[in-house]
N, C-alpha and C positions, 0 to 999 in steps of 0.2 A: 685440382683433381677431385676433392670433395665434394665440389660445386656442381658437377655432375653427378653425383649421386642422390640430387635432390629431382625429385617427378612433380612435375610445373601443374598447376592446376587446370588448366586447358589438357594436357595429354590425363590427366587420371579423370575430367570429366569425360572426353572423349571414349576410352577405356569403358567405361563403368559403362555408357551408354550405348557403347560399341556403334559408335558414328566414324563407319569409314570414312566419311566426306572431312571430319575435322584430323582423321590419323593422318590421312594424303598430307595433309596442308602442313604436318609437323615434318623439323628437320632429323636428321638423322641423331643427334644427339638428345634432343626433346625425344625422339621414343623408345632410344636404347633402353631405358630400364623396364619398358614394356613390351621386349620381344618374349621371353619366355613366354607369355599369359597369348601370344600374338602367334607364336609357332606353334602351340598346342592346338590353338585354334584354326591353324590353316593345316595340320598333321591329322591330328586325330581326328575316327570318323563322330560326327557332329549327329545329334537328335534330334535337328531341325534338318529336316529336308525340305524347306518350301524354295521354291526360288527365289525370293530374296535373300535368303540367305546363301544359298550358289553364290549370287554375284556377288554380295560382301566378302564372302573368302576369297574369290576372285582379286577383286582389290587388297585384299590383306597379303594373300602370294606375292602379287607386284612388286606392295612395300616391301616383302621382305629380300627381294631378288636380286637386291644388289647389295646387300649389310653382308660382311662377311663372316660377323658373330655368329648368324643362326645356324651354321655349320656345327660349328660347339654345342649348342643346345639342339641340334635334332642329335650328335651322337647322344645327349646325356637320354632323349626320348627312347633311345632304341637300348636302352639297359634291360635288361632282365629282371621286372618289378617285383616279380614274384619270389623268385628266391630273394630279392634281397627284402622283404616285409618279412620273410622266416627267420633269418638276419638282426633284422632290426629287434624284433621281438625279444629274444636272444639278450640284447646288447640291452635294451632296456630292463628285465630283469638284474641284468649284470653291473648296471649301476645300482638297482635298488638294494643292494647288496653291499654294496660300499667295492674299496679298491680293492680290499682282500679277496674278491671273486675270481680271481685268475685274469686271463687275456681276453681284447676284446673278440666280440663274437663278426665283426666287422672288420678291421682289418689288424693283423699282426704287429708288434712292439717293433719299430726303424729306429736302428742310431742315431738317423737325420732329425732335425726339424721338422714338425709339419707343414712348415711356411715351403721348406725346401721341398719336403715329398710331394707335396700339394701342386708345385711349379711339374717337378718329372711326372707325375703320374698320367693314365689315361683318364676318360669319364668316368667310366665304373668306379675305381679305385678314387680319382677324387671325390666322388659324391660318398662313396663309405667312411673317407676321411673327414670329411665335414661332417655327416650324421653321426659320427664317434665322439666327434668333440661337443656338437650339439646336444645330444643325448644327456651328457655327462654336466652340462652346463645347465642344463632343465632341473637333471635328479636331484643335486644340489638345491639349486632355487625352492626349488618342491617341498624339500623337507626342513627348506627356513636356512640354509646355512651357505647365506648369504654372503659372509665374510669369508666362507670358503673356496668361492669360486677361484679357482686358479687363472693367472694369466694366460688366458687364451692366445696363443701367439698366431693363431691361423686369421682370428680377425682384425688382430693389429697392422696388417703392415695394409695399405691404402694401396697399393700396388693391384694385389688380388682381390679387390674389394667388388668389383664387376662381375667377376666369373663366380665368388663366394653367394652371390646375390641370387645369379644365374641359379646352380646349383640347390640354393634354396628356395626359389620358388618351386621350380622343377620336382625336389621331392616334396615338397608339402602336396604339390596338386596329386600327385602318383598314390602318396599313400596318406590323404587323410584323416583314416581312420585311426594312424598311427601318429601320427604328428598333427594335433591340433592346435590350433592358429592362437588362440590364445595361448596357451601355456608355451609357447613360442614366443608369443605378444612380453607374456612377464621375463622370460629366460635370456631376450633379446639386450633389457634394459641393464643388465649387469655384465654386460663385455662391450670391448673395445667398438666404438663406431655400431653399437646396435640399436643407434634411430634409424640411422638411414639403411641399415639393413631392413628394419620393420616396416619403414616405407615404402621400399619395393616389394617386399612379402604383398603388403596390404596393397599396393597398386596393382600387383598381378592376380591379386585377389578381390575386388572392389566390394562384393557381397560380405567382407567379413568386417567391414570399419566400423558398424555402429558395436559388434559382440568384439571386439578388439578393444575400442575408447570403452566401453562400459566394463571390461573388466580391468582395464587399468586403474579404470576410476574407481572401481572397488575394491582393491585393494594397496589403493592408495593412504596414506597417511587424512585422519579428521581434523586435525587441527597444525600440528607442528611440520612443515613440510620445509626443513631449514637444511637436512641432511641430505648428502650426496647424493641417496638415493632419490628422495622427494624432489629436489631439484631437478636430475635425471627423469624423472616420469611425469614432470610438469613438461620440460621441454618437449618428450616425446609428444605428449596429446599436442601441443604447441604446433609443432610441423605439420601433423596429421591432419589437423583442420586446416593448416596452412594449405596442405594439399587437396584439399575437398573443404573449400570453404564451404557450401551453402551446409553443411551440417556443423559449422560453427555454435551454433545455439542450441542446436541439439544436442550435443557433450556436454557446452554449460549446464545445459537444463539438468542432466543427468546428474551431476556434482551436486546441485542443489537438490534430487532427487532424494539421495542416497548421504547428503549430506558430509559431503568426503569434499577433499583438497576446496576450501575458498579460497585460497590463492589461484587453484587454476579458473578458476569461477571471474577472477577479477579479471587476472590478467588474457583472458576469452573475451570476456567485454572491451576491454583496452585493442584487443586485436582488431576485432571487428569494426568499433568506431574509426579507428584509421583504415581500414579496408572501405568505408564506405567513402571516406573521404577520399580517397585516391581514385574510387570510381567517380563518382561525383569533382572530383577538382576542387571542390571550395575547403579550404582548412578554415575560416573565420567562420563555416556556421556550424550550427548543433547538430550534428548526426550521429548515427546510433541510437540506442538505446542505454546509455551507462547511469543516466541519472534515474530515469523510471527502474531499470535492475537493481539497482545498489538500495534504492528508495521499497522494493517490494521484498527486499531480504530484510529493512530491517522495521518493516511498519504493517507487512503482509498479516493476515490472519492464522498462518501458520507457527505456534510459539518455537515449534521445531527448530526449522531453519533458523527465527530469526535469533535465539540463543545459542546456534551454532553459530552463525555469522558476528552476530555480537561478541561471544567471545574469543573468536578469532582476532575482531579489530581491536580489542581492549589488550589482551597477549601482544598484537604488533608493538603497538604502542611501547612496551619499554624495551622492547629493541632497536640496536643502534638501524638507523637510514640506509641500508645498503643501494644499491644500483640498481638492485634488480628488485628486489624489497616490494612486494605485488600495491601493500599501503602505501608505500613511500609516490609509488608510479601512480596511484589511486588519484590522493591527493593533489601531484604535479596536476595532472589533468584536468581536475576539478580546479582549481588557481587557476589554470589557464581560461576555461570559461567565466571563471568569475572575471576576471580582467575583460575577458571581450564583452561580456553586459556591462560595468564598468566605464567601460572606454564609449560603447555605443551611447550608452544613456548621456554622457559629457559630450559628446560629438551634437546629440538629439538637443541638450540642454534638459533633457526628462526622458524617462521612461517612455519609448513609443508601445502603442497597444501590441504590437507584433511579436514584444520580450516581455511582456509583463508573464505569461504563463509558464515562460521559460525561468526569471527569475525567482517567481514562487516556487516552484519546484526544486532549484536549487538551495534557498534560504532554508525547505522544508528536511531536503537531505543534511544539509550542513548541523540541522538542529536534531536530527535523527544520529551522526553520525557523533558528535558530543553527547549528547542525554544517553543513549545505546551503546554506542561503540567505544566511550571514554579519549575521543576524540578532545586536544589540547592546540586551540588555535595559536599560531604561530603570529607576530607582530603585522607582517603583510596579510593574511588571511583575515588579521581583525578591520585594519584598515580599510579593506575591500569589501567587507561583509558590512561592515557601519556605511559604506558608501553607496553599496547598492541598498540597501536595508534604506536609508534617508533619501534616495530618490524620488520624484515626482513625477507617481504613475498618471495615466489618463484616464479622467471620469467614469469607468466603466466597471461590470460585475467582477472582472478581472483583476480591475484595479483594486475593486475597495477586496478582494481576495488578499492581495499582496500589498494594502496597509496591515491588514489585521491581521496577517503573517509575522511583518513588521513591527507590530507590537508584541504580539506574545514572545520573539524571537529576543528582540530586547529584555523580557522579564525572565526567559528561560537562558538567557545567555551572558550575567551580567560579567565576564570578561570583555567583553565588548565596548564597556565603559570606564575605564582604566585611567583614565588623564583627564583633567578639565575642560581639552578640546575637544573630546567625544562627548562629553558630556553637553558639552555648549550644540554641539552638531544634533544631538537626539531631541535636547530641551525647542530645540527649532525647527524642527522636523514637526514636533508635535504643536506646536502652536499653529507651524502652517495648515497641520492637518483641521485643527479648530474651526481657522478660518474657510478654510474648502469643504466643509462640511456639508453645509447646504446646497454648493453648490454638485459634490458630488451624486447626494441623495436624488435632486432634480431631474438628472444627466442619466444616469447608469439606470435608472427604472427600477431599482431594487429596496423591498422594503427594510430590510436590515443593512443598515449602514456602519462604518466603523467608529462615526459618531457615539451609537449608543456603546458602543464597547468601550469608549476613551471614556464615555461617563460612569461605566459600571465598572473601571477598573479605578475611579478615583473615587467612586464612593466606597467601594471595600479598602479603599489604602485608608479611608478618612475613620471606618470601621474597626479597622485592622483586623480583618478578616483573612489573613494570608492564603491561610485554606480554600477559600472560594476564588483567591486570583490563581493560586495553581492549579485548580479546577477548569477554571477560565481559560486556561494557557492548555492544558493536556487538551479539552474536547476541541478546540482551536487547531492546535499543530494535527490531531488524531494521535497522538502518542502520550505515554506515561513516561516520565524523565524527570532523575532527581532535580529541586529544586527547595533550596534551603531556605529558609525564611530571614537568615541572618543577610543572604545578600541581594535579599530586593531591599531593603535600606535605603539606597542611593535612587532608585528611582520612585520611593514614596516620598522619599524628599522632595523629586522633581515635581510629582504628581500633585501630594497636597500643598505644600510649600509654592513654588514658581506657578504653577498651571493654575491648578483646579483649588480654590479653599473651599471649604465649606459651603460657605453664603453661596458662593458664583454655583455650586454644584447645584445646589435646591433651587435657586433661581434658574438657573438652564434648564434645569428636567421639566417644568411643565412646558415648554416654551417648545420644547418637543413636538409635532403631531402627532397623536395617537396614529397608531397601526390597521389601514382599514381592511375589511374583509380577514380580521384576525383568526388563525385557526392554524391546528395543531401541523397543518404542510408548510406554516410559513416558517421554515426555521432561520439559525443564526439570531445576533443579539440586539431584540428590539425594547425600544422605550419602556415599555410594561415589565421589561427584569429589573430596569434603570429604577421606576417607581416604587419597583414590588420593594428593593434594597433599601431603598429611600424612606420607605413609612416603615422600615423595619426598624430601623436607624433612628425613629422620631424626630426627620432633619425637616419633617415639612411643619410641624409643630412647633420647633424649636425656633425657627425664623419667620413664623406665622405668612409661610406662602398657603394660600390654599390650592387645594389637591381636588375637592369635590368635584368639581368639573369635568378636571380630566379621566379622574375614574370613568364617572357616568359617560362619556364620549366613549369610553372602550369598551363598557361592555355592553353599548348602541350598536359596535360596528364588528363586532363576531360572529363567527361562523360556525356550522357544526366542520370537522369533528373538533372540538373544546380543545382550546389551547392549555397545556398542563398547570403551568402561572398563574391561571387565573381564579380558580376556587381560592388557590394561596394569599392572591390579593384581596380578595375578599375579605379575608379571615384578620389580615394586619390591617386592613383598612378600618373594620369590626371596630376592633383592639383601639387603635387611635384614635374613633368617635367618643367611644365608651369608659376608655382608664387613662386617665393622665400620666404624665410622663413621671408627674413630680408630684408629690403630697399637694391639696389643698389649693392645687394650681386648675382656676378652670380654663385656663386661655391654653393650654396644651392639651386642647383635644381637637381633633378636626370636625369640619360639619358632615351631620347624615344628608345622607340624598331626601331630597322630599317626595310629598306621598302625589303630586300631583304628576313629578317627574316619574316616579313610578308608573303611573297608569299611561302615561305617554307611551309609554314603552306596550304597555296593554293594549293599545288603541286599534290594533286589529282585530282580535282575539273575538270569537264568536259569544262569549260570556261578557263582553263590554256593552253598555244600554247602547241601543241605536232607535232612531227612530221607526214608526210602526211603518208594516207593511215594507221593509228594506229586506234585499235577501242578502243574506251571509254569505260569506266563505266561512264555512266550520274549520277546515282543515289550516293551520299556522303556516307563514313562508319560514323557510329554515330560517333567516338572516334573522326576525323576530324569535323563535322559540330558541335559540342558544339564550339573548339576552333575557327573556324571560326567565328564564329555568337562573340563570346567574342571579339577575335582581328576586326572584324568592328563595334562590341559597340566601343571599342577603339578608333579608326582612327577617326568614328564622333564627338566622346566626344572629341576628341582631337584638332578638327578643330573648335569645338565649343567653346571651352576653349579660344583657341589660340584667336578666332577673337572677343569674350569678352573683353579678358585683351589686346586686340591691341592698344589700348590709351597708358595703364601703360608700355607697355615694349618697344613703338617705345619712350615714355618721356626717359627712363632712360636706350635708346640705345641700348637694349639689344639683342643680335642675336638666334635667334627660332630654332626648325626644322621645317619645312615645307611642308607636301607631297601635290604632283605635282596634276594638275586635271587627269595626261595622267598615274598616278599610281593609283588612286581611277579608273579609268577607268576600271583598269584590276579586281577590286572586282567584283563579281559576286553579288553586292548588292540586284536588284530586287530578286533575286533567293533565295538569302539568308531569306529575310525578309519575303517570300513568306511559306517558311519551319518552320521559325520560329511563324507565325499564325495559320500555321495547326497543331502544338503541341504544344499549348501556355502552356498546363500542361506541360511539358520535361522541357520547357523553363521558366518557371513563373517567374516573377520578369523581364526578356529583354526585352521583346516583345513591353512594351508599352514605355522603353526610347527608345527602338530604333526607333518607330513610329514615337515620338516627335520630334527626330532627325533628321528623313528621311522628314518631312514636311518642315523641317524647312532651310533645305539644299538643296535638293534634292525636289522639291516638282514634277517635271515633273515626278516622278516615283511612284510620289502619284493620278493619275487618275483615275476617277472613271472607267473607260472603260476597264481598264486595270486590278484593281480590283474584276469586275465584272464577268471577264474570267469565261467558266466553268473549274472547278475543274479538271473534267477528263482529260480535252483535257492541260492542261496545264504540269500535269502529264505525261502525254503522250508523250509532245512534250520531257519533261525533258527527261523522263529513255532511249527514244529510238532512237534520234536523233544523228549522225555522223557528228560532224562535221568538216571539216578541216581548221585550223584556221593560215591563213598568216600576219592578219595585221589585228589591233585593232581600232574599231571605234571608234573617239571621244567623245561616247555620251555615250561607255560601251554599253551594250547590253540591249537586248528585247525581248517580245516575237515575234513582227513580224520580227526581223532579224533573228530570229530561223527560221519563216517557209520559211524566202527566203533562206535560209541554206537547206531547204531537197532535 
């Protein structure tokens, strides 16, 4: 009998949209709980007079022509609305009063039962008898005294549940201004069978679902929804959307809006994914949206929600597993896809490209849902997570996405390592990855590979720099998530110990290729952090690899806008030519760049001798002026260094490189530093050591007069000037020995 009192979602979309064509086609049990809403509409006179709407009612008479309910609801149509809203008025006051207000203003104190008077009475009389008990069930609710609500015995018995329904649509529509939908909505949910009364409310009502779910939602419970009532007004929005799915996500949304009930937030999500899957047929693939939901509640940019969400999951957590338990359901369903990537990847013998987005995603929640939600993997969740986590994706940007998932998930998650078989599983994971390295890099067209990541996280293990691998690991996952230093242990063992020592690290790193067309769009983690760690570390001095080379390759192959890295490498590169690592040791210093390799780097530049009668380009390609501007941060940094530590290295004898004043001559410095203030954006982070530098050395080319220049004309002189260049003046150049040049 229950079972009919639920309104199928074909008849409340039909309803809502008042498509006769879909009403015809429903049985007579499918629309009984939408005659009320159906006989108003074919009774009352209607504010649409066009002809389409004639023949809809037309059709609505038909349906109703042979039901022999709507007898009942035209008498309850044909009551007397007026007096009884004078009535009700009355009765309303008279509960605000409490019970000491005398009798009701609606119908007279009966010996009998209401269940029994309600069976004898006529329309009138029954509808006064329900708006009595209703009324009285609201005032209550209203004023919080909620444990006061008496047993309603009129909506107990299942019997009457039909004609109670009736009854109540019928006066809601009569006198809305006296009975509104919400505060019916909350008064509903504290008596016997008041879902499915709410349903039919809102089915005969369609326009009121979204200010019905929104005010449930807000006055719902924010965190603890374990109590009768919470339960009760979870299930309610539960059905409601059941009944009007496509506003499924609309209510969730809402919940998250207003930050109320995350249990009904989950288990909306859990609905819908099986909704989609039943439409769809397939349960083995991914539908829904459960993983991208769960993943924007707790990594979104909104701190709100996500510390509401968060400590909702962390609160789960030390309650027992119940059945219904929204985390408990979370979780099952989350296991269940891990098992299907799992099983597909073992079937594949690897990861095909087709889950590789999908299992990132999941790896990314799982670590969001521990770090955040104080989520405590279970023995199969670990097993599943180490399995998919050591899978062998295919060479693509996806792939090398979900190795380097893959590792920070292992540093941020060392439960995952727990027995000497995981460990043996991880230690070989990594090794293969070693060897697939180049061949990923080749394959996938992407300049940051998880190569250099496997190198910069074993050169901070070798550093013990903990701090910069949980640096490594948050900008990696996009989340902040404790991580204790005491239990990466086991896999610095792995790293420095089994993988990576020392030697093998500084020997791999040059072997590297430099990063071409370097610049601050290329992100993720390329060779130049691997280097930049490496001559921090003095590991390329210590084992006498030399390094010069590859610097100079990198900063040949940059771009504007300047990659942030690289001023910094400069600066430790500086450092390692010029201060040993060790007292009285000159074999631990690295070599400078020479000055011939420098002006390689010049060789376009309108300021370099050319032979006579050749015309210039005045104006720099970008690809040359980043390296420029880099290689004379260099030469200053480097003179500045050198005449710093000129105490310590004439004490203990030591022989320098030295460039000439008649080789800085030939820089094109003003020029440079001029380019580099009119794109301080391209440049950010140079401009202002180079500044410091230039005053501090160089100050004759810090004048104010000289500064002052117009803009244009300096320009001018640049792109368009010929000059023929025999012999270099001491002081390097100017703008007035430009214009005696034209």
């Amino acid at each position: 009998m229950v079972s009919k009192l639920h309104v199928l979602p074909k008849a409340f979309s039909a309803i809502q949209r008042v498509n006769t064509e879909e009403l015809s086609r429903l049985s007579e049990a499918e629309i009984r709980p939408l005659l009320p809403c159906l006989v108003r509409m074919a009774l009352c006179a209607p504010l649409d007079q066009t002809w389409e709407w004639a023949q809809k009612r037309k059709v609505i008479l038909q349906l109703l022509s042979g039901i022999e309910v709507v007898n009942s609801l035209v008498a309850l149509l044909s009551i007397d609305f007026h007096a009884l809203e004078v009535d009700v008025r009355k009765e309303q006051q008279r509960c605000r009063l409490g019970p000491s207000a005398g009798e009701s203003a609606l119908v007279p104190a009966s010996p009998n039962g209401l269940a029994l008077e309600f069976e004898r009475s006529d329309a009138a009389r029954r509808l006064r008898l329900f708006l009595s008990e209703l009324l009285s069930v609201m005032a209550q609710v209203k004023e919080g005294n909620i444990d006061g609500v008496q047993n309603a015995e009129l909506f107990e018995s299942i019997v009457y549940l039909d004609e109670i329904a009736d009854v109540l649509c019928i006066a809601q529509a009569e006198l809305p201004g006296l009975l509104y939908i919400p505060d019916i909505a909350e008064a509903l949910l504290h008596i016997p069978n008041g879902i499915y009364l709410l349903c039919r409310l809102v089915a005969n009502s369609p326009d009121s679902f979204q200010e019905v779910c929104t005010t449930l939602i807000t006055n719902g419970d924010k965190q603890d929804e374990d109590s009768p009532a919470g339960k009760m007004r979870i299930q309610a929005l539960r059905i409601l959307c059941q009944m009007n799915m496509a506003e499924i996500l609309s209510v969730r949304g809402k919940a998250v809006e207003f930050c109320h009930m995350p249990g009904l937030a989950i288990l909306l999500t859990l609905d819908y994914c099986r909704i989609e899957q039943e439409i769809f047929g397939n349960h083995n693939s991914v539908l829904g949206d459960l993983i991208a939901f769960i993943s924007g509640l707790l990594l979104g940019s909104d701190d709100k929600v996500r510390n509401w969400f968060g400590q909702y999951f962390r609160n789960s957590q030390k309650k027992p597993e119940g059945e219904g338990n929204p985390t408990h359901l979370l979780r099952e369903e989350l296991l269940q896809r891990l098992k299907n990537l799992v099983l597909f990847s073992i079937d594949h013998h690897n990861l095909p490209d087709a889950k590789v987005v999908q299992a990132s995603s999941l790896l990314r929640l799982y670590c969001a849902l521990r770090g955040i939600g104080g989520l405590r993997f279970n023995e199969e969740e670990i097993n599943l997570l180490l399995q998919l986590l050591t899978s062998h994706p295919p060479p693509s940007p996806a792939g090398i996405r979900f190795v380097s998932l893959g590792l920070c998930m292992l540093l941020a998650c060392p439960s995952l390592l727990t027995t000497p078989d995981q460990e043996k599983r991880a230690t070989d994971w990594i090794q293969w990855l070693l060897k697939e390295e180049s061949h990923f890099g080749s394959t996938s067209g992407v300049n940051a590979s998880f190569g250099e990541m496997l190198l910069l996280i074993a050169i901070h293990f070798h550093s013990n720099q903990m701090s910069s691998i949980t640096e490594l690991v948050f900008s990696t996952l996009g989340m902040r998530i404790p991580i204790r230093s005491n239990n990466l242990a086991r896999m610095k063992t792995i790293f420095t110990q089994e993988i990576f020592t020392d030697q093998i690290v500084t020997a791999h790193a040059i072997k590297v290729p430099v990063t071409k067309n370097l610049s601050r769009n290329v992100t993720g983690f390329l060779p130049v952090h691997c280097i930049h760690q490496l001559l921090k570390s003095r590991a390329f001095t210590k084992y006498k690899v030399p390094i010069k080379e590859w610097i100079y390759k990198q900063i040949c192959c940059t771009v504007p806008p300047l990659h942030p890295v690289l001023p910094a490498l400069i600066e430790v590169y500086v450092n390692s030519v010029l201060i040993p690592s060790s007292k009285g040791s000159i074999d631990t210093t690295n070599e400078p760049i020479t000055e011939d390799e420098i002006l390689a780097v010049f060789s376009k530049s309108v300021f370099m001798p050319q032979e006579q009668n050749t015309c210039l380009e005045a104006d720099l390609k970008p690809s040359s002026l980043t390296s420029q501007l880099l290689l004379l941060y260099y030469l200053l940094l480097y003179e500045d260094t050198r005449l710093s530590n000129m105490k310590t290295i004439l004490a203990n004898d030591r022989k320098v490189k030295r460039y000439s004043p008649q080789f800085i001559a030939k820089i094109p410095v003003f020029y440079l530093i001029q380019r580099a203030q009119k794109d301080q954006q391209a440049f950010a982070g140079l401009f202002s050591p180079l500044l410091r530098l230039l005053t501090t050395h160089y100050p004759h080319l810090c004048l104010v007069q000289s500064w002052l220049t117009e803009e244009e004309d300096i320009d001018y002189t640049l792109k368009n000037c010929r000059v023929k260049l025999r012999s270099w003046p001491e002081g390097g150049f100017s703008k007035d020995s430009l214009d005696k040049g034209k």
